[in-house]
Phi, psi and omega in degrees: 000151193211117160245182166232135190236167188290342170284000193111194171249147198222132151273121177227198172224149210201144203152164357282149163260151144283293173190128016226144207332100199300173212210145158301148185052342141031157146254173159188130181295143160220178180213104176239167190259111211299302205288328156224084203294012180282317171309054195257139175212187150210182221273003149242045151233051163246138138259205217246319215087338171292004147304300182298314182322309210263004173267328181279336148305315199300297186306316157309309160333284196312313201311287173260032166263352193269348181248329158296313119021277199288344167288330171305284175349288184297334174320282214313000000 
């Protein structure tokens, strides 16, 4: 895929799409990070983040039961 940006034009690779079916010569929306343009995706391969959120509750949650354990433990 080859785009342009205020830095000039940049060739990546960019993939697997969903939608919508990318096309030779084509348009396709993209989304890239002005700081690293090799770092391209497009927008229906972003997610929300309510994955990591509910993996970073959770691993916290374990975090203090795993230390209330060991507190319990040293009491005991």
């Amino acid at each position: 895929m080859r785009f342009t940006t205020e830095a000039g034009d940049l060739r990546t690779s960019v993939g697997p799409f969903q939608w919508p079916p990318a096309s030779i010569g084509g348009s396709l929306e993209v989304i890239y990070d002005p700081q690293d343009l090799t770092n391209v995706t497009t927008p229906d391969q972003m997610t929300s983040g309510r994955t990591s959120l509910t993996i970073a509750i959770c691993s916290g949650v374990l975090l203090i039961l795993c230390v209330a354990v060991m507190l319990i433990d040293f009491a005991g």
